[in-house]
N, C-alpha and C positions, 0 to 999 in steps of 0.2 A: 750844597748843590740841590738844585730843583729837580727831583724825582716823580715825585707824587700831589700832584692837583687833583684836587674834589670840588666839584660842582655843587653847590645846595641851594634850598630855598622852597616856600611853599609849592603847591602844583599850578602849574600853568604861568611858572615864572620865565620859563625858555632854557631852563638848564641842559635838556638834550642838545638843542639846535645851537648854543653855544660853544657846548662841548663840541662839535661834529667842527665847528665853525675855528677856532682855535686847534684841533687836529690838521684841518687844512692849512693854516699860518705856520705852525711849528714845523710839518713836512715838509714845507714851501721852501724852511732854512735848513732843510736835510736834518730835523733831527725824527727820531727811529720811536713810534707811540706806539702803544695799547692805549682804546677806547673801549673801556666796558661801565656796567653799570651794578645797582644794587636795586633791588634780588632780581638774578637771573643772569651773574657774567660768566655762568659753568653750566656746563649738561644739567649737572644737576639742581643747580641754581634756576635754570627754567623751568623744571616739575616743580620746585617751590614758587617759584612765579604762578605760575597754573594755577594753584592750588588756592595761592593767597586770590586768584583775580575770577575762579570760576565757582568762588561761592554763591553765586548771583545775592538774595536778598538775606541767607543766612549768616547770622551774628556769629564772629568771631571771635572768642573770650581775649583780652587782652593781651593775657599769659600767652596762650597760643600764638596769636600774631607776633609776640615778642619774641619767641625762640623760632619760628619758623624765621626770623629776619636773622637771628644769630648765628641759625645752621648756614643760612647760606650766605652771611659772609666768613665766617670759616671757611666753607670751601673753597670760597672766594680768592682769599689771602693766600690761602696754601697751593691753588692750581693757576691761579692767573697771578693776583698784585707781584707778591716775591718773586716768581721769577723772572717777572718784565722788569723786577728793581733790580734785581740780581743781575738781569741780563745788558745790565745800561741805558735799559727804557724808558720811556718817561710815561707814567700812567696815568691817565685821565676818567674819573671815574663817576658816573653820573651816581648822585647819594652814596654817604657812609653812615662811619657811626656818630656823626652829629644828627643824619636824620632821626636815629634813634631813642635821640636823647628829646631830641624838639616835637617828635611824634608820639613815641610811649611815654616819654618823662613830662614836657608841658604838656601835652595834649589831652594823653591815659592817665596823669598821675602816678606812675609806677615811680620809686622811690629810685632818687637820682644815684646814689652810690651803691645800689645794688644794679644800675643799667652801668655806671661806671665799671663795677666790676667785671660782668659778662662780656661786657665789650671788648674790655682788655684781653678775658679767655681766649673770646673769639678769633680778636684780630690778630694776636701774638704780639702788639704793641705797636704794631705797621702805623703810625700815622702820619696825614698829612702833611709836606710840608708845606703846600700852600691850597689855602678854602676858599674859593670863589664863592661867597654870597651872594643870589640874586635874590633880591628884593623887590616886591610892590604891593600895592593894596589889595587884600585878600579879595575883595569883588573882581579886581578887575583878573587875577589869576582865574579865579574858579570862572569865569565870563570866556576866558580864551579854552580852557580845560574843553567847559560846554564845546564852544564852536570846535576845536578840532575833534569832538568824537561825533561832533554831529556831520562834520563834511568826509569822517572815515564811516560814516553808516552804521558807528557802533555802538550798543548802546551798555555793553558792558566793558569793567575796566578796571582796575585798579584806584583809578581819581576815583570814579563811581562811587564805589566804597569809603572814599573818605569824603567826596561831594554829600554824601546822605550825613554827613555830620554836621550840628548845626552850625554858621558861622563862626559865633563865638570860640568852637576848637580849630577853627582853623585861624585864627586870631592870637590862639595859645601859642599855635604853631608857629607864626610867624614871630611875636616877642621872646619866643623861645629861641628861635636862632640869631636877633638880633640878639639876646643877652648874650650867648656865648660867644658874639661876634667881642663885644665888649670887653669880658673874659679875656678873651685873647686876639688881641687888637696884633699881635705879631704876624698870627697866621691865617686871620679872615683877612678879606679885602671884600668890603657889602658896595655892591655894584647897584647901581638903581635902574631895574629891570622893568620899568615903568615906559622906559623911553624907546625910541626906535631900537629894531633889531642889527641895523649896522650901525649906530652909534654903544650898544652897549658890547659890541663884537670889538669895537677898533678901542674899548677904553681897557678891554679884558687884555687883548694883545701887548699894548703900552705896560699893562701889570707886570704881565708873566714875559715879556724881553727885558725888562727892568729887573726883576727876582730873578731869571737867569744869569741876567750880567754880560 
């Protein structure tokens, strides 16, 4: 049974706005969500948000950014995921521990089975059962990134911080989630996020009433 759906994909692929989009379809058929996200779907998970998004131009050692994404999916799993799975929920969650892998592991180089490992700490083993992959060409993600912090008037952000990386890692980042899309073709489904925003809403829906059953 379909509990747990994850959202991914580089930034400025639409994974919030499909999230939100697929919460309004599945309520539609009475069934009972949690929509949260990674970092920041706990109190405390939003001081780690903070934290990660108000460094303005100060570098972040990798290490650090990697446990700060750990603590707060631990709290994560332990005060939200579980009990919405527990409770008969279906969880929708914007980034997990694939982004981890496709951000510190392709992108930082942090050695993949030591990000396996932590991850496992972290999450308690909670994974997905179904990954919505959104995919498109990294210009045109970071192009949409720009315009929506440009018409929020913002000029700091989380993208920001991974916008000031050259290309190329966000290139890593994106063969890096196709690889494990590869990997495990059971539980990705790579959506091509390239295309309009109610054609890749109504192909996501078709997915997850299909893996529902």
């Amino acid at each position: 049974m379909i509990r747990f759906i994850t959202f991914e994909g580089g930034d400025g692929t639409g994974k919030t706005t499909q999230l939100k989009a697929l919460e309004s379809h599945l309520q539609s058929k009475g069934c009972s969500c949690v929509s949260t996200r990674e970092p920041g779907g706990t109190s405390l998970g939003k001081l780690i948000r903070q934290l990660l998004l108000e460094v303005g131009n100060q570098a972040i050692a990798s290490p650090t950014e990697l446990f700060l994404y750990l603590a707060d999916r631990a709290q994560h799993v332990q005060e939200v995921i579980l009990p919405a799975i527990d409770g008969g929920k279906i969880v929708l969650c914007d980034r997990y521990t694939d982004s981890t892998l496709a951000y510190q592991g392709y992108g930082r180089g942090i050695d993949f089975d030591l990000l396996r490992q932590l991850n496992q700490f972290a999450n308690r083993g909670v994974k997905p059962d179904l990954t919505l992959l959104l995919d498109c060409p990294v210009e045109l993600g970071l192009s949409r990134t720009a315009q929506r912090q440009s018409n929020a008037g913002s000029a700091r952000g989380r993208e920001d911080r991974f916008e000031r990386e050259k290309v190329e890692f966000h290139e890593k980042v994106r063969a890096g989630f196709l690889a494990m899309a590869r990997a495990e073709p059971e539980r990705f489904r790579v959506i091509d996020a390239a295309r309009p925003m109610e054609q890749v809403s109504r192909e996501i829906q078709i997915i997850v009433d299909r893996e529902m059953g």
